[in-house]
C-alpha positions, 0 to 999 in steps of 0.5 A: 511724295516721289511716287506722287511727283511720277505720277504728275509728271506721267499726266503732264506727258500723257496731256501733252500727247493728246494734244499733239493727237489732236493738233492738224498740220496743213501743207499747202502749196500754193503756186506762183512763188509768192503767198499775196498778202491778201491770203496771208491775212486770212491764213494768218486769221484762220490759225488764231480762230483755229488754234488746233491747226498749223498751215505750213506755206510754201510757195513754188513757181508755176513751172514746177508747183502743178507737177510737184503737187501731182507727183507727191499724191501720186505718190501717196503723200499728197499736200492738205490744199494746193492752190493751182490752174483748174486746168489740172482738176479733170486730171487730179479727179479721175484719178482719185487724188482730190476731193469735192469741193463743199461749196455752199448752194448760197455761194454758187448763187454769188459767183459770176456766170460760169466760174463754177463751169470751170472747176465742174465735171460729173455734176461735181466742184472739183475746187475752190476758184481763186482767181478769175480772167477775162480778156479784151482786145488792147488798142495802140491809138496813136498807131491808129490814128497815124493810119487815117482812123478813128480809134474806137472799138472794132465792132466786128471781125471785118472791121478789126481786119481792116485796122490792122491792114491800115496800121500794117500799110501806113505805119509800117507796124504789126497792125495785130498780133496773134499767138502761134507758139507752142504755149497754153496762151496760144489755144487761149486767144483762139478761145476767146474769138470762137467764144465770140463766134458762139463756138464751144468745145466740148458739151457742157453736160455730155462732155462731147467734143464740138468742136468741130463746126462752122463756127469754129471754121470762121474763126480759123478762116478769120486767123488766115484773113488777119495773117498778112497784116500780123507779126511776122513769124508769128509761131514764135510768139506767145501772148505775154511777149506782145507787151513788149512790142505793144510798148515800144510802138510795133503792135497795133493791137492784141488781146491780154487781161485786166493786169496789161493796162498797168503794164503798158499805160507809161509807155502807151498812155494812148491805149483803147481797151476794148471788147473782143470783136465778134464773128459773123455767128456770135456776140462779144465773148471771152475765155474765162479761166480760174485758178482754184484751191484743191483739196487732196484726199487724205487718210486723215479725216480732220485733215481734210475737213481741216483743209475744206474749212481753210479753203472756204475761208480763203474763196469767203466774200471779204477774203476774196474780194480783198484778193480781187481789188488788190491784184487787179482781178476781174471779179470773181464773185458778184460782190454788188450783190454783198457787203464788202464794205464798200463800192465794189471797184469794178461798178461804174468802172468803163475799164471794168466795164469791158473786162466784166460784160463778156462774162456772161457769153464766155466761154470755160477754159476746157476740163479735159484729163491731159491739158498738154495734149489739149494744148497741142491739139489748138496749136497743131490747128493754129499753126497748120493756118499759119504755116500753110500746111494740114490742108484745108480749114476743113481738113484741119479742124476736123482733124483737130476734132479727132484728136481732141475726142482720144485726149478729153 
């Protein structure tokens, strides 16, 4: 009879082993500092279907969540799934620290013109995009009126030059403000007047920089010619400081996303929000920029299937449309042409309208291997306008030509 109990006992271990063998931990770090709850459902949903895999959260702030996730798989003990900037792909996948992401040839056929260019290099998906952009040009119509002008759309860089010289002259204000500081939005606002200018950066599919061009040099000259009538000191600026003085009356005019409207509509019910204006060799485009979900290589294969099958789940029509409507997202995916159960928010939207017509002649934020130095590459060209110093346009975009061919 003890001989019989021991050997039931024995089994009980040895089935609780195996099924601890089998069972798949997930670590997933997902920046920002917060999970939203639109994510919560479905990891919440993907553990009851997938009772074999625990995803343990944690969120951390965006100043330290990239270099955090970073630093771990360099160190060999890498998350499952990590949800950050695409900016950080290029660099995550030549150094071997991530894998291709497994989306199917049906979702690439719902995603909104070029989002998938933003995760692409070497003819592969280095994540899961998660999270879209564009931007448009917010306009206080009380200061433009109070200059003599009808507050409408600009149609082009001349015409948007001349209503920030009346704000600046009769109301005394910044009739513009355009970034200058040492910060990623910076290089961002310039994008997305070159991308209306038809400028690129790099080859799409040689990855050659061409950056060097008339195009480009327009888009400078344009940021000289507006300089007058801007913020003071504008190196000191970053994008998201402009809320502030856009809400207290000081500023004319300034690009910013979707999410600015709701930042600022108490304070300037009277806002227009309009297209990026073009330049002289282009049309009405934007910077499109992701956020994505990136699966890390792992020595464990149902670790990383586990983590492809979560990362799929949470980037799926339902899931991600929810994650759209709810944080106010331009849309990622071409949900008119899905059912998500109801009109998607954005059709017969005039606000959506703008921020959703600039996708197709956007341009991608770049995939280069040390964003940093990309980073520095725009504002050392940027500021050189701004401060007078570098020498001509010509010199200085040929110089920031060079510089971005040694850090691409």
């Amino acid at each position: 009879m003890q001989h019989s109990k021991t050997l039931m006992v024995a089994a009980a271990l040895l089935g609780s082993s195996a099924l601890s063998a089998h069972a798949t931990d997930l670590q997933f770090i997902m920046c920002g500092g917060e999970v939203r709850p639109a994510d919560q459902v479905v990891i919440d949903q993907f553990q009851k279907d997938n009772p074999d895999i625990k995803v343990n959260m944690e969120a951390v702030p965006w100043g330290t969540c990239q270099d955090k996730s970073m630093t771990l798989a360099a160190a060999g003990n890498p998350p499952s799934v990590a949800y950050m900037g695409s900016r950080t792909l290029k660099q995550l996948s030549k150094n071997g620290l991530i894998v291709p992401a497994e989306i199917t040839p049906e979702m690439e056929a719902l995603y909104q013109p070029g989002v998938l260019k933003t995760v692409s290099d070497g003819g592969k998906y280095w994540g899961y995009p998660h999270a879209f952009s564009t931007k448009a040009l917010y306009i206080n119509c009380d200061l433009v009126t109070a200059a003599g002008l009808e507050c409408k759309a600009p149609a082009d860089w001349t015409e948007m030059i001349a209503m920030a010289k009346a704000i600046k002259e009769k109301d005394g204000v910044a009739g513009i403000g355009i970034a200058g500081k040492d910060f990623d939005n910076t290089m961002h606002m310039f994008l997305d007047f070159l991308y209306s200018n038809g400028g690129t950066v790099l080859n799409a599919e040689t990855g050659e920089v061409t950056l060097d061009s008339q195009n480009t040099r327009e888009t400078l000259q344009m940021y000289k010619d507006v300089m007058p009538y801007g913020i003071e000191g504008p190196t000191a600026w970053e994008r998201d400081q402009m809320k502030d003085l856009f809400n207290d009356g000081k500023l004319g005019m300034y690009v910013n996303g979707p999410w600015g409207f709701g930042q600022q509509k108490e304070k300037v019910p009277n806002q227009l929000v309009v297209p990026v204006p073009h330049g002289p060799s282009g049309v009405s485009g934007t910077i499109l920029i992701t956020d994505s979900i990136a699966v890390f290589k792992q020595k464990d294969p149902a670790v990383e299937a586990a983590a492809q099958k979560l990362a799929a789940a949470l980037t799926s029509g339902a899931a991600q449309y929810d994650l759209d409507k709810t944080w106010g997202l331009t849309p990622i995916l071409q949900y008119e042409k899905m059912d998500v159960g109801e009109k998607p928010y954005y059709v017969d939207d005039a606000f959506w309208k703008v921020f959703v017509d600039g996708i197709s002649t956007g341009g991608p934020e770049p995939l280069v291997t040390d964003f940093k130095s990309l980073q520095g590459v725009f504002t050392t060209m940027i500021q050189g306008v701004m401060l007078d110093e570098g020498g001509s346009i010509d010199d200085l975009v040929k110089q920031a030509s060079a510089d971005l061919a040694e850090v691409k």
